[in-house]
GUMI-685536 format. One record per residue (C-alpha): residue in one letter; x, y, z. Coordinates in steps of 0.001 Angstrom, whole numbers, padded with zeros to 6 digits, always signed. Example, Ala and Ser with C-alpha at 12.3 -4.5 7.8 and 13.67 -1.06 7.14 Angstrom:
BEGIN
A+012300-004500+007800/S+013670-001060+007140/
***
This chain:
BEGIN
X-025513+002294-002363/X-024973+003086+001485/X-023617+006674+002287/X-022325+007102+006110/X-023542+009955+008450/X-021631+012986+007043/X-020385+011525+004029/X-020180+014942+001573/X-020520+014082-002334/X-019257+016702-004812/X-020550+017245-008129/X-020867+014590-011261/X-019914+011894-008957/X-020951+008541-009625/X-021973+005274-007696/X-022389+001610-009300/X-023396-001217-008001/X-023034-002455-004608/X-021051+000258-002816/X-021358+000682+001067/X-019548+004205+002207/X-018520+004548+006149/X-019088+008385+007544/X-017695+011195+006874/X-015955+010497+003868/X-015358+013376+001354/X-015518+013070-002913/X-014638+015989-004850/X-016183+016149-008049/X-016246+013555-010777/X-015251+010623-008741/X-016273+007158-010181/X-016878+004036-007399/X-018166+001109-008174/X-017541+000979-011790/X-017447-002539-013704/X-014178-004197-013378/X-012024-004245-016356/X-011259-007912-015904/X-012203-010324-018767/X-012989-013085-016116/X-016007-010759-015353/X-019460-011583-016074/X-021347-009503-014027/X-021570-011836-011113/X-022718-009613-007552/X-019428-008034-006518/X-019091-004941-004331/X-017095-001884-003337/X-016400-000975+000754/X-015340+002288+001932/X-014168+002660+005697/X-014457+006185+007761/X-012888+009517+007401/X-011297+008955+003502/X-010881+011993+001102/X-011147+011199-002827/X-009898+013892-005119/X-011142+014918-008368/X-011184+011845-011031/X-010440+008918-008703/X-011762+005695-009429/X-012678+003048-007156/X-013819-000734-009401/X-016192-003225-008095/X-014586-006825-007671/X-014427-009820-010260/X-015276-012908-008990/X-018790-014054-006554/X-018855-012621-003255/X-015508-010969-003481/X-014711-007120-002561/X-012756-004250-003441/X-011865-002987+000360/X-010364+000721+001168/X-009921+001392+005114/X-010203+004311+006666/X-008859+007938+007250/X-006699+007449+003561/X-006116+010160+001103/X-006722+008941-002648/X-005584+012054-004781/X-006570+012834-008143/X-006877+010538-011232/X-006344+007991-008870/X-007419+004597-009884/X-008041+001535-007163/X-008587-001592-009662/X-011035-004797-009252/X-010130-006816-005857/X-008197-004142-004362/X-007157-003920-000535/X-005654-000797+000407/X-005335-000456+004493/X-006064+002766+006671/X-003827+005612+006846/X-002490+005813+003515/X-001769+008545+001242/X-001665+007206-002971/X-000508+010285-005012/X-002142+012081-008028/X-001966+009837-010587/X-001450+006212-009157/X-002326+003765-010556/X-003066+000630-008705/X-003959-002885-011288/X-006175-005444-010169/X-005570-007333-006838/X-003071-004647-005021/X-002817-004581-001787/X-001220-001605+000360/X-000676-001760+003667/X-001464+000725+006494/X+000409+004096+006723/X+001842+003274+002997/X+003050+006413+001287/X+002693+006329-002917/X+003949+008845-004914/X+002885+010740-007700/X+002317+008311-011388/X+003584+005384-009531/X+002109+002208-011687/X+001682-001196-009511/X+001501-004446-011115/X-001255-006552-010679/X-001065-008911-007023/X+001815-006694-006055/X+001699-005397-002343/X+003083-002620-000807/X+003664-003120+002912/X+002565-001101+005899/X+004810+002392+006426/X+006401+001709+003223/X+007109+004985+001190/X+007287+004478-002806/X+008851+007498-004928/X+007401+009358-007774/X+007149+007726-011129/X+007953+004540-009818/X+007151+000826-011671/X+006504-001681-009014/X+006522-005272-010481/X+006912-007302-007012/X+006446-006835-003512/X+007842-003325-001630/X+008315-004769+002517/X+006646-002871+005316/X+008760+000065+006464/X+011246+000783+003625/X+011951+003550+000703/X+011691+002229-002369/X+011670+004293-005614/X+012737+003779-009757/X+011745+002250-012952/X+012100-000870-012665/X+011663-000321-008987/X+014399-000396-006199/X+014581-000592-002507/X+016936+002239-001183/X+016736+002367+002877/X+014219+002031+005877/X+012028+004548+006332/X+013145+005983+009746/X+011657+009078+009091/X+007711+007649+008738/X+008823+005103+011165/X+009471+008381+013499/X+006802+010068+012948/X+004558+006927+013281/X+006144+007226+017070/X+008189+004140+016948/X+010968+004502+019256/X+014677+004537+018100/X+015064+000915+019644/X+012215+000106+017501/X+013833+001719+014268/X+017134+000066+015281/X+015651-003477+015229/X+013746-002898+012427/X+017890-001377+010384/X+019571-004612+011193/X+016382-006691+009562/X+016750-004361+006798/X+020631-004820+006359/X+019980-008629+006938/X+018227-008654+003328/X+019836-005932+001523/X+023487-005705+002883/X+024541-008722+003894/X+025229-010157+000288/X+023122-013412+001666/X+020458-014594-000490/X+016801-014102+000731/X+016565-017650+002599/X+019535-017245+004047/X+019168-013558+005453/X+015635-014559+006605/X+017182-017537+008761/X+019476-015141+010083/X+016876-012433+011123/X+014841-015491+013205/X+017821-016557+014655/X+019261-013338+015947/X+016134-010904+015954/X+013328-012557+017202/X+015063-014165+020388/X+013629-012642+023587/X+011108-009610+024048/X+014185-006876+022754/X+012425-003525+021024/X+011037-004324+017814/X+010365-007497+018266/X+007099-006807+017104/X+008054-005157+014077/X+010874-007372+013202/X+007807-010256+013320/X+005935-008444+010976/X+008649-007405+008472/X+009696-011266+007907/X+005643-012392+008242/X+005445-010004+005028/X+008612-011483+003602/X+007753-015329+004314/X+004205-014589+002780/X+005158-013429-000810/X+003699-015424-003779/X+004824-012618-006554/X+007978-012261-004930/X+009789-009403-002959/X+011464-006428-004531/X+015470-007315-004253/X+016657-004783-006328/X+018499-002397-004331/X+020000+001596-004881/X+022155+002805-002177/X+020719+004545+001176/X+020538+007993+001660/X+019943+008656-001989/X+016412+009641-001517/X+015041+011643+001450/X+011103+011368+002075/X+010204+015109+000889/X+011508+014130-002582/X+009913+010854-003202/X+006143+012626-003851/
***
């Protein structure tokens, strides 16, 4: 085990394993990282846990080692993991996120920078959340959420983009506007997901217009999918951010 410089550990924590800490992180008490993957491909091969800079882990979080030689279970930097939190085997979860009390991520999740998860959300095994994306309370997420949108339900359900994080992330309204009409491409148009993704390459990415950039990395996240993007829709403006924790 590796603590960084000014790494604070609160009482009846517990490290196993490999498990390599950046600085100043912060666990409250009773945190678990590194504990054995519950994965019954395990069989105790070397695995590891790494923890970037500046992360807060409330009381009861879990963090598992990863199944499978030479693999990792990865957390960035500067995130806040509530309590009863629990980060499964082969995790990736970005920098800037903030997963509710109660989450519960399964094995191989990945959540992108900036992500926002609400309070007893469960996520499916190789699901991914994307970067800026904002998930409701409660929620069941069984395929992938896209960067940038609101997204809340059991079964789960896309409802709007999420201006608000995108404004407070400091992306300009150009920016937000680019990123709308890729949003509306997939879930207003009534065109199937091929379709709407031919139409945001053709129209979007032509040209160095605002959002470009973001546009790129909304349909990189789309064309990338192996357990399939979350299609299932509600209507926008049902939700607002403040509600969804």
């Amino acid at each position: 085990m590796t603590l960084g410089p000014g790494t604070e550990v609160g009482p009846f924590c517990r490290f196993e394993g490999r498990v390599l800490v950046g600085p100043r992180c912060r666990f409250a008490p009773g945190v678990i990282v590194g504990g054995e993957p519950m994965d019954r491909k395990y069989r105790g091969e070397a695995t590891e846990v790494r923890i970037g800079a500046d992360n807060t882990f409330f009381e009861y979080a879990t963090v598992h080692r990863s199944s499978g030689e030479g693999t990792t279970t990865r957390v960035g930097d500067n995130n806040m993991v509530m309590a009863y939190v629990h980060v499964a085997h082969n995790c990736r979860v970005g920098s800037g996120c903030v997963i509710t009390n109660g989450v519960q991520l399964a094995g191989h999740v990945e959540v992108g920078d900036g992500a926002n998860i609400g309070g007893l959300t469960g996520v499916h095994q190789f699901c991914r959340i994307g970067a800026l994306a904002m998930v409701g309370a409660c929620s069941y997420v069984s395929k992938d959420i896209p960067p940038f949108v609101l997204a809340a339900g059991n079964p789960c359900r896309v409802r709007g983009l999420n201006s608000v994080g995108l404004a407070r992330a400091g992306y300009s309204p150009e920016e937000v506007a680019a990123l709308q009409q890729a949003f509306r491409l997939v879930y207003r148009s009534g065109l199937n997901l091929t379709q709407a993704q031919a139409r945001i390459e053709s129209e979007l990415l032509t040209g160095a217009a605002a959002g470009r950039q973001q546009v790129v990395t909304f349909l990189g996240f789309l064309n990338s999918s192996r357990r399939g993007i979350e299609l299932r829709t509600g209507p926008e403006g049902s939700l607002q951010p403040e509600e969804m924790l």
